[in-house]
C-alpha positions in Angstrom: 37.3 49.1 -7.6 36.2 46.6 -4.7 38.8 46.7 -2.8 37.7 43.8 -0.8 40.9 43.1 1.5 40.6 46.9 3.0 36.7 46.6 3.2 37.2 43.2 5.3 40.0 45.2 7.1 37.7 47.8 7.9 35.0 46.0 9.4 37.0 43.8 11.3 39.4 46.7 12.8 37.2 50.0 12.8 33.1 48.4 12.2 32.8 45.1 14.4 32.7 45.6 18.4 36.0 44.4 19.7 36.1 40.5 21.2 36.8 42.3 25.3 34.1 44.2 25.0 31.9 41.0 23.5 32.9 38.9 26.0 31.9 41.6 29.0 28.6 42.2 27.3 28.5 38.4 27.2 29.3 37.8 30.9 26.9 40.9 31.8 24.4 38.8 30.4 25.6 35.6 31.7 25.1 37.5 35.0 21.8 39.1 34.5 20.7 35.3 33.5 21.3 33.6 37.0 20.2 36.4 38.9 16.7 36.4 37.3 16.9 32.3 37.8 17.6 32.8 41.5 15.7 35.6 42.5 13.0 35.1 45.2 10.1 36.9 43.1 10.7 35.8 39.4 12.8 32.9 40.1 10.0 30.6 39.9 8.6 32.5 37.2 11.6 32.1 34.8 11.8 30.4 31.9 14.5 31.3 29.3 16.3 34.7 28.4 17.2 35.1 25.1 19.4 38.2 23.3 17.3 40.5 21.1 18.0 43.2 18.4 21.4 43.6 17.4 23.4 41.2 19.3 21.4 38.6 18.1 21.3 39.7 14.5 25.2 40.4 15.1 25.1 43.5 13.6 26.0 44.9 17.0 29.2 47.6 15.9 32.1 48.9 18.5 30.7 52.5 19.5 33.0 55.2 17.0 33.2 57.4 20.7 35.0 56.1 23.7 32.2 58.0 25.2 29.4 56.4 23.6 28.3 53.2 25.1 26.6 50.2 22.8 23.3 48.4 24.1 22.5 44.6 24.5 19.0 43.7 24.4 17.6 40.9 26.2 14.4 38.8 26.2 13.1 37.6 29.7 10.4 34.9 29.1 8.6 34.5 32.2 5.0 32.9 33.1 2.0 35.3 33.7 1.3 36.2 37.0 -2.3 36.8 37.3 -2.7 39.8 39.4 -0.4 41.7 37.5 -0.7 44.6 35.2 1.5 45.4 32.4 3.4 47.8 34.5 4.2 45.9 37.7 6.5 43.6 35.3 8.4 46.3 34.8 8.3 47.7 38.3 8.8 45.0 40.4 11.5 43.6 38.2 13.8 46.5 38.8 12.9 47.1 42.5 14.2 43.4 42.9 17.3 44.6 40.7 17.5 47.3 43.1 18.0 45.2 45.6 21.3 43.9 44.9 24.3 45.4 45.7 25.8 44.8 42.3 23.0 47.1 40.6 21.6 48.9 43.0 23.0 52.3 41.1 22.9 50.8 37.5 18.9 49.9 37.4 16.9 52.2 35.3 18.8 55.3 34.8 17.2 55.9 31.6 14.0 56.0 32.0 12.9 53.7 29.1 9.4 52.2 28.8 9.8 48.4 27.9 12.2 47.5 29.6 14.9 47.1 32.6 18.2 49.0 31.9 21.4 48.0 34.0 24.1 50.8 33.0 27.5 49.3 33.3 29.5 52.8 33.9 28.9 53.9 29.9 30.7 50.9 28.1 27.5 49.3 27.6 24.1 48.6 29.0 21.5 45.8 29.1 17.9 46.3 28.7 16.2 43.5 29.4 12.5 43.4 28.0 9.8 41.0 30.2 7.4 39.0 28.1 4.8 36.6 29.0 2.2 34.7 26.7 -1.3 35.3 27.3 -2.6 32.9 25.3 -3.1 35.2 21.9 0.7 35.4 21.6 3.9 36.7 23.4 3.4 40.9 24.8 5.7 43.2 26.2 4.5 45.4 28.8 4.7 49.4 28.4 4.8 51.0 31.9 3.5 54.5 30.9 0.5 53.3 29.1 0.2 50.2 31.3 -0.5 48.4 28.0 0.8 44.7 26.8 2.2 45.3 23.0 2.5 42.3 20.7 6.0 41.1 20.0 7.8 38.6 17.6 11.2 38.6 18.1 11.7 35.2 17.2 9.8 35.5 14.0 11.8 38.6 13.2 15.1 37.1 14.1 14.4 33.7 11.7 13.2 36.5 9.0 16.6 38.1 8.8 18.9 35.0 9.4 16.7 33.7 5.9 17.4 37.2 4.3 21.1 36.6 5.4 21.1 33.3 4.4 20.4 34.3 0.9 23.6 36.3 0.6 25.6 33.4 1.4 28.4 34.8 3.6 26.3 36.7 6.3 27.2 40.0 3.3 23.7 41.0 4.7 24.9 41.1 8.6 28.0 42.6 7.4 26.3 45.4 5.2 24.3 46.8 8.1 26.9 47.1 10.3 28.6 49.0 7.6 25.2 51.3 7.3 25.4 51.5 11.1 28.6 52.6 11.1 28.3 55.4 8.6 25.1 56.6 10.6 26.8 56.8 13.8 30.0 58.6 12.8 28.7 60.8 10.2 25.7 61.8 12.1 23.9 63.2 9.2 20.7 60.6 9.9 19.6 59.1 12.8 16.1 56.5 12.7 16.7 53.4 14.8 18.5 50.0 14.5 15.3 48.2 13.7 13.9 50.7 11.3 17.4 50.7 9.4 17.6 46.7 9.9 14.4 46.1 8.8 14.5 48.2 5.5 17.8 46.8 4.0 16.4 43.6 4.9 13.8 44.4 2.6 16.3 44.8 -0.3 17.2 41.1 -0.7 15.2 39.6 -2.8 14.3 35.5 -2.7 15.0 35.5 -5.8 18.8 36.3 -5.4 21.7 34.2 -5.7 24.3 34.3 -4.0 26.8 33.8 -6.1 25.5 36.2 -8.9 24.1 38.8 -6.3 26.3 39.0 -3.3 30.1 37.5 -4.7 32.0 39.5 -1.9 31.3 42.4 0.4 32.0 45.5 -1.7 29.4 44.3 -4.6 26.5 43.1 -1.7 27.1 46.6 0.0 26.5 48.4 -3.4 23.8 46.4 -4.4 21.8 46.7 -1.7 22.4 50.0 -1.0 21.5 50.8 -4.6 18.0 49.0 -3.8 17.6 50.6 -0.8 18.2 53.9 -2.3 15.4 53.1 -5.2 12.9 52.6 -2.5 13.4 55.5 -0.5 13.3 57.5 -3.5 10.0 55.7 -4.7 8.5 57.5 -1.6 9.2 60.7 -0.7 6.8 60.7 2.4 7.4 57.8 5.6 6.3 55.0 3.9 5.1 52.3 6.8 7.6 49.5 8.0 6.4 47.0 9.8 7.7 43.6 11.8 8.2 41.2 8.5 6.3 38.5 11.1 4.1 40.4 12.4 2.7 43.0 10.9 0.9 45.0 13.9 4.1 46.3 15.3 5.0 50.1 13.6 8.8 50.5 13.5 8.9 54.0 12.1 6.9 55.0 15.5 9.6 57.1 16.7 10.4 59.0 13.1 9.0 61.9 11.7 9.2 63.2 8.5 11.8 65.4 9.3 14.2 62.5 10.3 13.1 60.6 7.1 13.7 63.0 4.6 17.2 63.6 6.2 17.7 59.8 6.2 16.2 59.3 2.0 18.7 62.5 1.0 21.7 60.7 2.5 21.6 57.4 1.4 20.6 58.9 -2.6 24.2 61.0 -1.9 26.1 57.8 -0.5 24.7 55.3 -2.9 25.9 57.6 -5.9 29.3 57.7 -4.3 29.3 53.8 -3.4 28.5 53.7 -7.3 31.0 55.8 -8.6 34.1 54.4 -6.3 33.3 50.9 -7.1 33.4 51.6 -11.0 36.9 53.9 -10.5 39.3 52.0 -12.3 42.0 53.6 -10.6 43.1 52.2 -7.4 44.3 55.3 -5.6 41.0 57.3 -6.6 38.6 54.6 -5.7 40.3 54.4 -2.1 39.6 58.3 -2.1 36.3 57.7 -3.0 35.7 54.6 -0.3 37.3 57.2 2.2 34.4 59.8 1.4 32.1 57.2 2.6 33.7 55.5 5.5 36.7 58.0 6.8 40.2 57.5 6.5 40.3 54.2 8.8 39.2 53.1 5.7 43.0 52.2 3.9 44.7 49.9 1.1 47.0 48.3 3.9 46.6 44.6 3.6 48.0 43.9 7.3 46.4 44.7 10.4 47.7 47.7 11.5 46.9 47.3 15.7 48.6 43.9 15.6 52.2 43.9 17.0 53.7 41.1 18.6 57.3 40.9 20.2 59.0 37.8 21.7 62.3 38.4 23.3 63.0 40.9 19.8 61.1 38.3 17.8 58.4 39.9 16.1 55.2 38.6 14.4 56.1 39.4 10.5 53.0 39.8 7.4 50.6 37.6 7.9 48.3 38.6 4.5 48.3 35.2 3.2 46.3 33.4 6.2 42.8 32.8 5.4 40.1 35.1 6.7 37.7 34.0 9.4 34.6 35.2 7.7 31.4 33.4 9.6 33.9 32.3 12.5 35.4 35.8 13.9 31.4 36.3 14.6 30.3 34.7 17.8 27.0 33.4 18.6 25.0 34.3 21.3 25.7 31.2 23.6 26.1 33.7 26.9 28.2 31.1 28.4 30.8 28.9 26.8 34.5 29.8 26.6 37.6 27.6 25.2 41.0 28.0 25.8 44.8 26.5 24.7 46.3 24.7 26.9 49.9 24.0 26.0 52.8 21.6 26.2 55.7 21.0 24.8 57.8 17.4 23.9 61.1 16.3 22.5 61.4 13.9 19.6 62.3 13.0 16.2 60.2 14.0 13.5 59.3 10.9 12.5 58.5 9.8 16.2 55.1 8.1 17.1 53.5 10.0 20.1 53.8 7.4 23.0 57.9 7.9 22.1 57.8 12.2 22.6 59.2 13.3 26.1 57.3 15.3 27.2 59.2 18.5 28.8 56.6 20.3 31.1 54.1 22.8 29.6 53.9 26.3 28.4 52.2 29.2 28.2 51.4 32.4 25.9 54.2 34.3 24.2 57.3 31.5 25.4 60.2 31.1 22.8 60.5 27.8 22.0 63.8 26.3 20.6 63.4 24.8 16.6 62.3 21.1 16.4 60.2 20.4 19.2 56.8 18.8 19.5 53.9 21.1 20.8 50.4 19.9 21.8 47.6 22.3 21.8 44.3 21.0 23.8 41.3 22.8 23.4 39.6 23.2 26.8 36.0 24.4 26.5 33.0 24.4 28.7 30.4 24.2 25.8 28.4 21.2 26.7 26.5 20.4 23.2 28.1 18.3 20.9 30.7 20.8 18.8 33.3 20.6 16.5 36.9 22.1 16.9 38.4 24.3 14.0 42.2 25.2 14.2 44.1 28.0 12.2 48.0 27.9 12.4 49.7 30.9 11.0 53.2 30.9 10.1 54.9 33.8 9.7 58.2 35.1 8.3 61.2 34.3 6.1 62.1 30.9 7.6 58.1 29.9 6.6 58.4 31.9 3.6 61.9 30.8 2.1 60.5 26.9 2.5 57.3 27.3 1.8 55.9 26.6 4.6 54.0 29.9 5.2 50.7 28.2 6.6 47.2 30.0 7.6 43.8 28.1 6.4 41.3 27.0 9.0 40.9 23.5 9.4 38.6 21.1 10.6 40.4 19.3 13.2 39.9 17.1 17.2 40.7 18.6 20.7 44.1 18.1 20.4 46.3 19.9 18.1 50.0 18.5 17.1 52.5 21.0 15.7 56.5 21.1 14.9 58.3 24.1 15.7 60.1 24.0 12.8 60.4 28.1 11.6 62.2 30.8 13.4 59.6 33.5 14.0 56.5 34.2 15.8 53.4 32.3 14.6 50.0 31.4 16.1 47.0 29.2 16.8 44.1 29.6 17.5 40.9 27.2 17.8 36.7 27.7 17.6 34.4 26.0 19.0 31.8 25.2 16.2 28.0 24.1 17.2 27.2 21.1 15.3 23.9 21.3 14.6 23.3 25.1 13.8 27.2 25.4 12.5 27.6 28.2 14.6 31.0 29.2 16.2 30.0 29.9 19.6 33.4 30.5 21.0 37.1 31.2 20.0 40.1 30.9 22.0 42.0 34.1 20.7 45.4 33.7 19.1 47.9 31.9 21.0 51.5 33.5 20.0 54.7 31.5 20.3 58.2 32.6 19.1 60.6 29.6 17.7 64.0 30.6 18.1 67.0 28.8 16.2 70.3 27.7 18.5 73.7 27.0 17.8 73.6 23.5 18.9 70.2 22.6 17.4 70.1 19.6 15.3 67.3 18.8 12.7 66.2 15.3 14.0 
C-alpha cells in the first residue's frame, strides 16, 4: 500500500532538518556573508555568495545522531587577484577567518582541500568554496595540488531543479532525502551526496509526466528507485558519473569499487522490498514492510506525534484534516528574510465594518482569548522583493467540528489577516512569505497558537 499520509509524516518529522536548526544554518550563513563583504583583504574582492550542494538542492536531511553534525556549502564568487595561486585563496581566506574572534577556533578543523570550514561546535558546519572566473569559466582552487578545478554549480543546480520540475511536487527533492536518510541510518553504503544526487537524478526521464509518473511520494520513490536499481544492476563495475553540465568534473572520484558494489547490492535489496510493500494489500503488513526500509519512526499515525499544545488546560485537539504544506514547509535559500505575526485583538459585532471594531490592545503567542472577538494578524517581514503572503488557519476541536467549521487550507491572502474567535479550542496561523517571481517561499512565520475560551457571560453578537 502507499501509505502516503505516514510517508509525508515521516519526512516531515524524522527525514527533513528541523526549521531551528535551518534557521541557525541560515543566520551562520547570513554571517559568513557580511564578514566576507567587510573584510579588509576580500572585501573589495567580493561579489556574491551563493549556497551549494544540498542546501540549495534542499535535499539537506536533520542528522539521524545528535552527534552527527549536517554541512552547508557555500559559493564565494570573488574577482581574480593576479598574483595569486590556487592555494593562497584558500590560505589567506582562513588566516583572515582566523582573525576574528568569532572563528578563530572554528576555521579549518578539518582539513578539507577546496574549501574554508567554520565548525559551529558539531551541530553543523560551513564550508565555504572560493571561485573566481579566469576567463575559460568559473574554478575552484585545490590547496594540495595547487590546481584551479572546473566547476558548474549553477549549471548543475538549474539541471536538477528541471529534473524536479518534471515530477511536479519537488517528489524528486523529497526522494533523495528519503535515499539520504536510509544511507545515513542504516550505514550499509556510503558514496557521497553528489554521487547519490546525481544518479537518481538520472532516473527521471523528460519524457515523464507528472501526473502518470510521479502521482504522490510513495509511487515517485518506487519508481525511481526501481530505475535506479536497473542501472546499477546494468553495470556491475563503477560506471563514470559526471557533472550533467559539465562533463569534466568526475563525481565517483572518491569511490572505489568496494564502496560501489556495497552501494549496487543494497539498493537491488531495498528496491525489492520498496516493491513488495507498496503492492501488500494489507495495511498492517505493508507498514511492516515500509518499517524494514525506514525504521519504526516510520508509523500509520495520521497526527503529528511531537506536537502538543496546552493553553491554561486547553489543548490543541487532531488537526489531520488541514491541508499539507507540500512546496511551502521547504524554504528557499534567501539567507536573510524573516516574517513574523504581530497580533491584536478588537471588540465588535459580527457584522461590524472595521473602522467600528475597538480595538483592545494587542496580544501575543499562546493567550486565551474570550469567544467572539476580532483578531488581526499582520505579517511583518523584512523580504524586500515584491512577495506574496499565504495564510493557513487551523481550527481545531469539537466546537470546529460540531459546526463545521473545522478549517485548514492555505490561502492566498494580503499582509493583514482578519479572524473571529468563534470556537472554543486551540487553533493556529501561520503565514509564508512567497517570492513572486520564482514562487518560492522564502520564509514562514511558524504557527501562532491561540486558545478561545467560552464564558458565562459571553453573548454571540
Amino acid at each position: 500500500m502507499k501509505l502516503e499520509t505516514s510517508f509525508n509524516n515521516f519526512l516531515k518529522n524524522t527525514v527533513n532538518l528541523n526549521e531551528a536548526r535551518y534557521q541557525t544554518a541560515k543566520s551562520g550563513v547570513g554571517t559568513i556573508t557580511s564578514v566576507l563583504q567587510n573584510d579588509e583583504l576580500f572585501g573589495d574582492k567580493f561579489i556574491e555568495v551563493k549556497p551549494q550542494g544540498s542546501f540549495r538542492q534542499e535535499t539537506i536531511i536533520k542528522p539521524v545522531d545528535s552527534d552527527i553534525d549536517f554541512d552547508v556549502d557555500i559559493l564565494f564568487e570573488m574577482e581574480r587577484i593576479d598574483d595569486w595561486e590556487p592555494a593562497d585563496y584558500l590560505n589567506k581566506l582562513s588566516a583572515q577567518l582566523k582573525k576574528l574572534d568569532r572563528y578563530k577556533d572554528k576555521v579549518d578543523t578539518r582539513g578539507k582541500t577546496r574549501c574554508v570550514t567554520i565548525d559551529y561546535e558539531s551541530d553543523f558546519h560551513i564550508d565555504i568554496i572560493p571561485t573566481i572566473d579566469i576567463g575559460t569559466g568559473s574554478v575552484v582552487m585545490n590547496k594540495t595540488t595547487n590546481q584551479y578545478e572546473q566547476t558548474d554549480g549553477d549549471g548543475y543546480a538549474q539541471w536538477f531543479s528541471s529534473k524536479n520540475a518534471i515530477t511536479g511536487k519537488k517528489q524528486l527533492t523529497k526522494t533523495v532525502r528519503l535515499l539520504k536518510y536510509i544511507r545515513d541510518s542504516k550505514a550499509e553504503f556510503d558514496v557521497k551526496s553528489v554521487f547519490l544526487t546525481t544518479l537518481v537524478g538520472n532516473q527521471v526521464f523528460v519524457t515523464d509526466n507528472s501526473t502518470e509518473h510521479y502521482p504522490d511520494l510513495p509511487t515517485s520513490f518506487v519508481r525511481i528507485l526501481s530505475r535506479l536499481d536497473k542501472y546499477l544492476q546494468a553495470n556491475p563495475t563503477i560506471p563514470l558519473v559526471t557533472n550533467p553540465v559539465l562533463p569534466a568534473e568526475n563525481f565517483n572520484r572518491h569511490l572505489d569499487q568496494a564502496d560501489y558494489s556495497k552501494f549496487r547490492n543494497a539498493i537491488h535489496t531495498y528496491s525489492q522490498q520498496a516493491l513488495d510493500a507498496y503492492n501488500e494489500t494489507d495495511e498492517a503488513k505493508s507498514l511492516k514492510k515500509w518499517q524494514k526500509i525506514f525504521g519504526d519512526s516510520f508509523t500509520a499515525n495520521t497526527v503529528e506525534r511531537s506536537l502538543t499544545v496546552s493553553i491554561n488546560g486547553l489543548q490543541l485537539a487532531d488537526f489531520s484534516h488541514k491541508q499539507e504544506l507540500g512546496d511551502l514547509s521547504i524554504l528557499s535559500l534567501n539567507t536573510s528574510a524573516t516574517v513574523k505575526i504581530e497580533a491584536n485583538l478588537y471588540w465588535g459585532r459580527a457584522n461590524d465594518r472595521e473602522m467600528n471594531r475597538r480595538h483592545k490592545g494587542s496580544f501575543s503567542q499562546k493567550t486565551e482569548i474570550q469567544r467572539f472577538h476580532w483578531l488581526k494578524y499582520k505579517a511583518i517581514t523584512n523580504y524586500d522583493n515584491s512577495y506574496n503572503v499565504y495564510w493557513q488557519v487551523v481550527n481545531t476541536g469539537e466546537s470546529a467540528r460540531n459546526a463545521s467549521g473545522l478549517r485548514g487550507e492555505i490561502k492566498l491572502g494580503t499582509n493583514e489577516q482578519w479572524e473571529r474567535s468563534l470556537y472554543t479550542g486551540v487553533h493556529w496561523i501561520e503565514c509564508f512569505i512567497v517570492d513572486r517571481e520564482t514562487n518560492q517561499c522564502v520564509c514562514r512565520s511558524g504557527p501562532f497558537y491561540v486558545g478561545f475560551r467560552e464564558r458565562a457571560d459571553d453573548v454571540a453578537n
